[in-house]
C-alpha positions as CSV (number, residue, x, y, z in Angstrom):
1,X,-83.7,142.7,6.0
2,X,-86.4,144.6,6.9
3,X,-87.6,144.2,10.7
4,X,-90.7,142.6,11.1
5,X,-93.1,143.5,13.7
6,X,-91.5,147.4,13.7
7,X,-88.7,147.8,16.3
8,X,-90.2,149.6,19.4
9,X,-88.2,152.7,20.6
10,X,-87.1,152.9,24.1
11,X,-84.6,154.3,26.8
12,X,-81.8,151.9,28.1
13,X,-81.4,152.2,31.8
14,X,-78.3,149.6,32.1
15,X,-76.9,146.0,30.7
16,X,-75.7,143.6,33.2
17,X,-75.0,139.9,33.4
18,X,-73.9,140.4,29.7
19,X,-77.2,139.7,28.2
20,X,-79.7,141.3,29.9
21,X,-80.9,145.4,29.5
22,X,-83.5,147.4,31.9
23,X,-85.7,149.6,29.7
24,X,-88.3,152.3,30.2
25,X,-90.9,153.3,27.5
26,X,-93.9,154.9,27.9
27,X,-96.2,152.1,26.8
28,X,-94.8,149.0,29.2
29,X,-92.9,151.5,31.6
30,X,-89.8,149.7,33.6
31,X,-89.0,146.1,31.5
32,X,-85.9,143.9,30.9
33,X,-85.3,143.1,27.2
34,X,-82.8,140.1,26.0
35,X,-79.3,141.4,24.6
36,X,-78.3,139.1,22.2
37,X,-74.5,140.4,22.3
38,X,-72.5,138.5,25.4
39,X,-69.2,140.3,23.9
40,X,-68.2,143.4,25.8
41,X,-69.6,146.1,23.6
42,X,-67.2,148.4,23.7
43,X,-68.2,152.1,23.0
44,X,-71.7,150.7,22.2
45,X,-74.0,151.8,24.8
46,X,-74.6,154.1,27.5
47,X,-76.8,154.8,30.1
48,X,-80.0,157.0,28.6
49,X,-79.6,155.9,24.8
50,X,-82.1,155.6,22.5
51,X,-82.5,151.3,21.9
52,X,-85.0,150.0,19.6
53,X,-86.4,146.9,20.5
54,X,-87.8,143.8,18.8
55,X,-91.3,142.2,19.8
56,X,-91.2,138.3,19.9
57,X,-95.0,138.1,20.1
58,X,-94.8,135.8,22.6
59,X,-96.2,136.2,26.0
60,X,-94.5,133.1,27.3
61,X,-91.0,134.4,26.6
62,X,-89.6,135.4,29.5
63,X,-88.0,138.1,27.6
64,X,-90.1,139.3,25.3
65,X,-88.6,141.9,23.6
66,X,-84.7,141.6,22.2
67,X,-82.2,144.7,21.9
68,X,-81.5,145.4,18.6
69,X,-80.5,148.6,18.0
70,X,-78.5,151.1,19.8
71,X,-78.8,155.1,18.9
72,X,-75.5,157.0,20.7
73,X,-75.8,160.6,21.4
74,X,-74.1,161.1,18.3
75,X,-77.0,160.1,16.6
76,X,-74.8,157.1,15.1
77,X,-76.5,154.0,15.2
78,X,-75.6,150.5,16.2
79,X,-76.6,146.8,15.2
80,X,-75.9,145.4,18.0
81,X,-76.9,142.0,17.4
82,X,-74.6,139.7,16.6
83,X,-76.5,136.9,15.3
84,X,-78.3,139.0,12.1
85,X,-74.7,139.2,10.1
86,X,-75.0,135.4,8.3
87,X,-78.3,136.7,7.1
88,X,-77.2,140.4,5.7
89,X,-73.8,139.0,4.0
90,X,-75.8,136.4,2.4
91,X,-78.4,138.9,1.2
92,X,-75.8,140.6,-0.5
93,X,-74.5,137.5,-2.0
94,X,-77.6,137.1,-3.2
95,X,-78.4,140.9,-4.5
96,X,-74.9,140.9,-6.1
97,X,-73.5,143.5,-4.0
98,X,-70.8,142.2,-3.1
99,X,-68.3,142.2,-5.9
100,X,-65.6,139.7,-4.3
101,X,-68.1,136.5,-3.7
102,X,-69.6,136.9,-7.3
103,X,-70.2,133.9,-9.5
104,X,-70.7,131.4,-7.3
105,X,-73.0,128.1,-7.8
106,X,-74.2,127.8,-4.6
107,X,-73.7,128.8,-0.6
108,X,-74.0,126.7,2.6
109,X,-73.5,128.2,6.2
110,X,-71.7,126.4,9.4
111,X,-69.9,124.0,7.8
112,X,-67.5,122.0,10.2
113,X,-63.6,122.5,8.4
114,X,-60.6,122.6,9.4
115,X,-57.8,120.9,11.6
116,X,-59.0,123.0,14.6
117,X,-62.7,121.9,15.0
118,X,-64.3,125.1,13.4
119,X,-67.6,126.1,11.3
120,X,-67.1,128.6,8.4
121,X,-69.7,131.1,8.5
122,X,-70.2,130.6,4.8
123,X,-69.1,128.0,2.4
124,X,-69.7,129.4,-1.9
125,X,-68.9,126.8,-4.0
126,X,-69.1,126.1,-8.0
127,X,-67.0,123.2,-9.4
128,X,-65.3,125.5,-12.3
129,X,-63.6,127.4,-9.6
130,X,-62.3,126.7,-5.9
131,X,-64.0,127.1,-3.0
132,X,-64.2,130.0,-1.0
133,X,-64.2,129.9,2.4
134,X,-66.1,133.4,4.1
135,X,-65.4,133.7,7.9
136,X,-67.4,137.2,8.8
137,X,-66.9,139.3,11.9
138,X,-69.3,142.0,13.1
139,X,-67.3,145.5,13.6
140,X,-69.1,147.9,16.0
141,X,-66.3,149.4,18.0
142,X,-66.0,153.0,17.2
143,X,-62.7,154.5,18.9
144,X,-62.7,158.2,19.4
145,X,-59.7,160.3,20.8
146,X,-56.8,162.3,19.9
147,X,-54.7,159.0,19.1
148,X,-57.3,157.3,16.5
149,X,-58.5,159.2,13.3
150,X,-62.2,159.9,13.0
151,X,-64.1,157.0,12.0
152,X,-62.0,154.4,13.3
153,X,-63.0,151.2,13.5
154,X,-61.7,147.9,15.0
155,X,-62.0,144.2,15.4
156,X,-61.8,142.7,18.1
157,X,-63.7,144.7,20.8
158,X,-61.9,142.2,23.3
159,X,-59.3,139.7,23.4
160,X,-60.5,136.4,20.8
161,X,-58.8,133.5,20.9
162,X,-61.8,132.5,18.6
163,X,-60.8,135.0,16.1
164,X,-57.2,133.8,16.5
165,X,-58.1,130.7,15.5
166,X,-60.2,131.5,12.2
167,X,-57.4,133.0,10.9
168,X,-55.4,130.1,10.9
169,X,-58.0,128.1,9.7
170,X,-58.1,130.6,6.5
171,X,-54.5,130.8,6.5
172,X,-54.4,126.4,5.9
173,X,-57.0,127.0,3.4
174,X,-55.3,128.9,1.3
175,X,-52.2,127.1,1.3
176,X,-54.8,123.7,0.3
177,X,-55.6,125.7,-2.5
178,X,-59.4,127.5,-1.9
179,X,-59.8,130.9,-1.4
180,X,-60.5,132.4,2.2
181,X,-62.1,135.4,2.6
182,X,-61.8,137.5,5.9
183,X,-65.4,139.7,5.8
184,X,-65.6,142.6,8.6
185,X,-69.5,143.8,8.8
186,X,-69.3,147.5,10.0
187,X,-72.6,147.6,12.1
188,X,-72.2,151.3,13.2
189,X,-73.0,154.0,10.9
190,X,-69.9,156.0,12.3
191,X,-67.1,153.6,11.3
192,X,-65.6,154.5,8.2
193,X,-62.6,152.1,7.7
194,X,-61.6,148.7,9.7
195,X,-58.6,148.3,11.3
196,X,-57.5,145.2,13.9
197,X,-57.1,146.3,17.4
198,X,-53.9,145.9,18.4
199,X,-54.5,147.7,21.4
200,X,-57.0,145.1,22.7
201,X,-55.5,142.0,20.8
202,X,-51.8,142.3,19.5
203,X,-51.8,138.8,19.0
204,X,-55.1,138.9,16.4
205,X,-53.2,141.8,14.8
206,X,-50.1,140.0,14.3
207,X,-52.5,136.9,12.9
208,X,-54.1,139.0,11.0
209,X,-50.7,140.9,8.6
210,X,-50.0,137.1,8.5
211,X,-52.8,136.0,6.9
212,X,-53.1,139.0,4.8
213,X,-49.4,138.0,3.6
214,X,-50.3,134.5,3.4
215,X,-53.1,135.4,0.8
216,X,-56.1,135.8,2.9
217,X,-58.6,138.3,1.5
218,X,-59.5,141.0,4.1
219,X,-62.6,143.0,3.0
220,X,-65.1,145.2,4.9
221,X,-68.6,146.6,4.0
222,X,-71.4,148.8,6.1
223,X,-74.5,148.3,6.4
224,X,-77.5,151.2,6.3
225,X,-79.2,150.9,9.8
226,X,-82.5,152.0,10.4
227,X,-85.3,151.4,12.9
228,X,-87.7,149.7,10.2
229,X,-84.8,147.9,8.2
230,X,-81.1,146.4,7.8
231,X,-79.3,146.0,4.8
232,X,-75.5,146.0,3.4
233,X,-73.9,148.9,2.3
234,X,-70.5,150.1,0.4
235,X,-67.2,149.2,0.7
236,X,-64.8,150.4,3.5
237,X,-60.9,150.7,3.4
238,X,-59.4,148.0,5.7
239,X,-56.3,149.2,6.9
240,X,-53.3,146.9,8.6
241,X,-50.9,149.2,10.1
């Protein structure tokens, strides 16, 4: 997915009210730009980053620009919209890159399922094989300390009762028969495997060895992150203590 105008570079001065950011760059000087992440984004940002910044090109947007990307002092960089990952997994589907949702007919996103009211993020289909159900989660928390090995990452970033509750929708699937496919997008260049966060959410970590045990599939890829473009990467190791 390449970003289209170019992302404009800037300095992040705070977030606040969850989806707002104060910016300074040296063409437009002191602005507020959109954050399209209301989660907590934890470990994502600090105060004097580097954030890249999509134009709308529209004047009548009361926010004209959206955040994008977040470069840490690390020099890792972040995806830190939420609301690009349909569109990167299903490239990949696409490109063949992703070697577990080969060989499929056709895909359709949001489809309502399930006894608990949900929409699966993707829906492959192909009547000489059962349905596979993909529910994809975006990984960008990066845990650093003397407890977590380097490259550590881990879903979720905060309690999810939502989360909770995909996994047992994909758990009923299975058992109906389909496939179900757990998909954790890495969207930070310096997470090297994908782990649930026990810490934050025992409960999703206790949902989670279940529906690994109950035949859910639980894979993770990367992405390469750049200012002029996003696309999916390699394989990571998902590890369930």
């Amino acid at each position: 997915m390449k970003f289209s105008p170019p992302l404009e570079k800037a300095t992040l001065k705070k977030r606040y009210k969850r989806f707002l950011a104060d910016v300074h760059n040296k063409e437009h000087g002191d602005f507020t730009a959109h954050c399209p992440n209301t989660g907590s984004m934890k470990n994502c940002w600090h105060e004097g980053d580097t954030v890249w910044l999509l134009d709308s090109e529209n004047p009548k947007r009361k926010y004209r620009y959206t955040w994008v990307i977040d470069e840490t002092a690390d020099g890792d960089l972040i995806c830190i919209n939420t609301h690009l990952a349909n569109q990167i997994v299903m490239e990949g589907i696409a490109e063949n890159t992703i070697k577990q949702l080969k060989g499929y007919d056709s895909v359709r996103q949001e489809v309502k399922y399930g006894d608990e009211k949900s929409r699966i993020d993707l829906l492959l289909e192909d009547n000489k094989k059962p349905d596979c159900y993909v529910e994809i989660k975006t990984v960008t928390l990066l845990e650093q300390g003397k407890q977590f090995n380097s490259g550590a990452g881990f879903f979720p970033d905060a309690v999810s009762t939502r989360g909770q509750k995909h996994l047992r929708e994909l758990m009923v699937m299975v058992e109906q028969g389909y496939r179900a496919v757990l998909f954790f997008l890495v969207q930070h260049t310096g997470i090297k495997t994908v782990s649930p966060a026990a810490h934050i959410d025992p409960q999703y970590a206790k949902l989670l060895d279940q529906a690994a045990t109950a035949g859910v599939e639980i894979i993770a890829y990367n992405t390469h992150i750049s200012s002029a473009e996003i696309y999916l990467g390699n394989e990571l190791p998902v590890i369930i203590p």
